[in-house]
C-alpha positions as CSV (number, residue, x, y, z in Angstrom):
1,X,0.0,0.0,0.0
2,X,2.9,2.3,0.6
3,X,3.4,2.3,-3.3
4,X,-0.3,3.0,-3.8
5,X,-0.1,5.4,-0.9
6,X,2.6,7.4,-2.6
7,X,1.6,7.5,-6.1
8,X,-1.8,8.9,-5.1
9,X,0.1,11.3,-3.2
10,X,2.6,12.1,-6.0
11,X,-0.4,12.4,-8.4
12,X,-2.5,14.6,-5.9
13,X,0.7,16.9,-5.6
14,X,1.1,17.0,-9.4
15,X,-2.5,17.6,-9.8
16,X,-2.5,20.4,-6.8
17,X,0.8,21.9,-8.6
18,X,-1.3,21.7,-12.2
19,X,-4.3,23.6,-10.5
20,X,-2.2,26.1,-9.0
21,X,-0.5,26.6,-11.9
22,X,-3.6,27.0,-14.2
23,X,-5.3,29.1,-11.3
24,X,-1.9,31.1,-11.8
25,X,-2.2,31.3,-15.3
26,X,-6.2,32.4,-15.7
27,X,-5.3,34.8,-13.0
28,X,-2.6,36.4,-16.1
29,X,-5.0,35.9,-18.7
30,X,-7.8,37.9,-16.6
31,X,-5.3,40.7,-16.0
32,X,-4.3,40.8,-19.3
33,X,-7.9,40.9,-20.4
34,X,-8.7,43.7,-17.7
35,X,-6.0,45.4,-18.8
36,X,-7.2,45.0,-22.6
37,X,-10.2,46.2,-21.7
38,X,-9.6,49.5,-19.7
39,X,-6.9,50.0,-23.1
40,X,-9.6,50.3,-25.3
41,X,-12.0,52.2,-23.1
42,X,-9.4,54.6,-22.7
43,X,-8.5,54.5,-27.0
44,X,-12.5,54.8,-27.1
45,X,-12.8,57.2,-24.9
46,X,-9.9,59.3,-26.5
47,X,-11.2,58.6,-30.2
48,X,-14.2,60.4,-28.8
49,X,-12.9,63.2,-27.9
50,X,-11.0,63.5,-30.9
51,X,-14.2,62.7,-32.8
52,X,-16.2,65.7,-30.8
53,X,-12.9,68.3,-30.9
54,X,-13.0,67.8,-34.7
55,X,-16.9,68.0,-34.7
56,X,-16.4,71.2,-32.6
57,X,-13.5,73.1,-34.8
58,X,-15.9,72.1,-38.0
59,X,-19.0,73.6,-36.1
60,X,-16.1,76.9,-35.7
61,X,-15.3,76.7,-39.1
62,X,-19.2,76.4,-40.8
63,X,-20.1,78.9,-37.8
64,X,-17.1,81.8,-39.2
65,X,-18.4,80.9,-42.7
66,X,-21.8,81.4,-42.0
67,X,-21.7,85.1,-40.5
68,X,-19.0,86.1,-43.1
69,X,-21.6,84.8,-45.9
70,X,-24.2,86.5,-43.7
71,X,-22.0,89.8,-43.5
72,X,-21.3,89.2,-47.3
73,X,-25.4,89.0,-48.4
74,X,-26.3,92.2,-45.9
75,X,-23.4,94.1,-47.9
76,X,-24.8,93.0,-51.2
77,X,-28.8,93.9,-50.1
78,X,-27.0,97.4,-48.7
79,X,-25.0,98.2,-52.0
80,X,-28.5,96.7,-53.9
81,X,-30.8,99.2,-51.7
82,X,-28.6,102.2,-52.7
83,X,-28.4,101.4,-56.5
84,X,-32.3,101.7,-56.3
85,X,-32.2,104.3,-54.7
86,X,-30.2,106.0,-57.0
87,X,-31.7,105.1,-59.7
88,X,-35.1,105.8,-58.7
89,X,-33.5,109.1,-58.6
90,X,-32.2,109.5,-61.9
91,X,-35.1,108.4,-63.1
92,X,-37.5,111.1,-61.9
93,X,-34.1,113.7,-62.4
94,X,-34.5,112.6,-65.9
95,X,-38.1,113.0,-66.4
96,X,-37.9,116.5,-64.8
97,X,-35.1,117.5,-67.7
98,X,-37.2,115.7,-70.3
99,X,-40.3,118.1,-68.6
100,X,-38.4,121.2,-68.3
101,X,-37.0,121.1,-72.4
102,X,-40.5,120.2,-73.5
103,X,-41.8,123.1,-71.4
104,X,-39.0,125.6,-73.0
105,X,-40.1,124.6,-76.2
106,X,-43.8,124.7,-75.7
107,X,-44.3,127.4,-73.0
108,X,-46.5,129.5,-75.3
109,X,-48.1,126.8,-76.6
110,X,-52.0,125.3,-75.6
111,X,-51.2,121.5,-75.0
112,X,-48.4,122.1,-72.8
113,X,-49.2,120.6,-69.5
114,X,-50.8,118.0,-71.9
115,X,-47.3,117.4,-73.4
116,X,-45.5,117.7,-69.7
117,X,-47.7,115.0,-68.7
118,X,-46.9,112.6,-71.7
119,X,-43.5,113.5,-71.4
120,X,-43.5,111.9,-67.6
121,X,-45.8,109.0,-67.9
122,X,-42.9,107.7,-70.4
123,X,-40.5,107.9,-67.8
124,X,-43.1,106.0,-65.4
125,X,-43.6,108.6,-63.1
126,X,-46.3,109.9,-60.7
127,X,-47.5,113.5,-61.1
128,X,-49.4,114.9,-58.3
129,X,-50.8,118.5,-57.7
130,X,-50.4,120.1,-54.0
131,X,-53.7,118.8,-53.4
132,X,-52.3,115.7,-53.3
133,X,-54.8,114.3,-56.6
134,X,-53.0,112.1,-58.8
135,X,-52.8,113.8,-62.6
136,X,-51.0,111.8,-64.7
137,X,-51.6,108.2,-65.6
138,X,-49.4,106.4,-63.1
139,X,-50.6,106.1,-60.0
140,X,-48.8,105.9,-56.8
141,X,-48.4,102.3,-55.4
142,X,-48.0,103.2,-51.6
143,X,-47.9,100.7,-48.7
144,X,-50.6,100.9,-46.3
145,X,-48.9,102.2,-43.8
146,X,-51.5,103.3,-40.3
147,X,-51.2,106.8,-38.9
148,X,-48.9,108.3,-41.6
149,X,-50.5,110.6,-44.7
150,X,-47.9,110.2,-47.0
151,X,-49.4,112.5,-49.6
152,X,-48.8,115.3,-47.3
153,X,-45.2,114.6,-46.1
154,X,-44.5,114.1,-50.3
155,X,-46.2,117.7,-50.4
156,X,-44.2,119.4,-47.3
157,X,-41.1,117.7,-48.9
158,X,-41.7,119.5,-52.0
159,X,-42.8,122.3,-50.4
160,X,-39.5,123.0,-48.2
161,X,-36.9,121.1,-50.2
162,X,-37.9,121.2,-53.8
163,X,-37.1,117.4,-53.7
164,X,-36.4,114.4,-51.5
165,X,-37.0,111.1,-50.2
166,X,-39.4,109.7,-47.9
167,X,-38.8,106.2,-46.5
168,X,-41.9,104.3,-45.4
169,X,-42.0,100.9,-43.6
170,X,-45.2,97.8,-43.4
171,X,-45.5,96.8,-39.8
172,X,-47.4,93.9,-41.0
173,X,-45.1,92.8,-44.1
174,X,-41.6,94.4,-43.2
175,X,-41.2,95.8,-46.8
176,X,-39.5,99.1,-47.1
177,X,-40.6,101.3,-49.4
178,X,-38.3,104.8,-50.7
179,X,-40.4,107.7,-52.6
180,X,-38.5,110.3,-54.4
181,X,-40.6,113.2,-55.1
182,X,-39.2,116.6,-56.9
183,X,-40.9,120.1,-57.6
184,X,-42.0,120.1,-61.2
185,X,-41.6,124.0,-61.2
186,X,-44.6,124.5,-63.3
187,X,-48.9,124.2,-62.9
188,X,-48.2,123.8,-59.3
189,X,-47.4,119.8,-59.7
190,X,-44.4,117.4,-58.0
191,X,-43.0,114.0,-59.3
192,X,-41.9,111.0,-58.1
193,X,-41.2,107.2,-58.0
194,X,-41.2,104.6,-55.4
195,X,-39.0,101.4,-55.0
196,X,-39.5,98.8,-52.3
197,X,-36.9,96.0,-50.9
């Protein structure tokens, strides 16, 4: 029995030894595995915050482009707004010459606030006595605007300045509108044009 005795003792030493050395060895491998796994948490965790800084600088960048386009489009409407202006006022400047030649010409004639007012409606102006009664055949498109009574600011215009512009603004649609009205010089009548943005 000794034999037997020290065999199963030698093989339940071995097999203590084998389990102690696996136990040893899972012990590694689950280090190495927790250690694997808080790696690529932290590589995660630093690919998303690499992932959200480079979200945030793009955000910057399409941000900064979006006011300079904005800064870019409020320049254009600005340089836009005065090009209409300034055209609306060559147009009636032009209209007055066109009036004041024919009127030279035609002063002692019968038809000549007839021909005055043919002269203007081709330039597509209004003509308006200091009544504030439309004459001619254009008629003024104004914006309903409450409390104001824009005939009569065109006429004190006129009146005190011989020309200017009167700028007019819908509460209820936001449209501007600019009216450039001038002293015709003659019959007691002004001109002018409008232009809205």
């Amino acid at each position: 029995m000794r034999i037997r005795d020290s065999i199963f003792i030698i093989l339940s030493l071995t097999l203590l030894t084998f389990t102690i050395y696996f136990k040893l060895e899972i012990n590694k491998l689950e280090n190495k595995n927790l250690n694997l796994k808080i790696s690529k948490h932290t590589v995660n965790q630093e690919f998303k915050n690499y992932k959200f800084q480079e979200i945030q600088s793009k955000l910057l960048q399409d941000t900064q482009r979006a006011k300079e386009e904005k800064k870019r489009l409020i320049l254009e409407q600005e340089q836009l707004r005065k090009r209409k202006i300034e055209n609306l006022k060559i147009k009636v400047d032009t209209a007055f010459g066109e009036a004041q030649k024919l009127y030279k010409k035609y002063k002692n004639g019968k038809c000549k606030e007839l021909i005055i007012k043919e002269a203007l409606n081709q330039h597509r102006v209004f003509i308006k006595d200091y009544g504030g009664n439309d004459v001619g055949e254009i008629q003024t498109t104004e914006l309903h605007v409450q409390g104001r009574a824009l005939r009569l600011e065109e006429i004190q215009k006129v009146r005190r300045h011989q020309e200017g512009f009167i700028k007019i603004k819908s509460a209820d649609t936001n449209i501007t509108q600019t009216i450039y009205v001038k002293d015709l010089g003659m019959y007691d009548l002004y001109i002018g044009s409008s232009t809205t943005f």
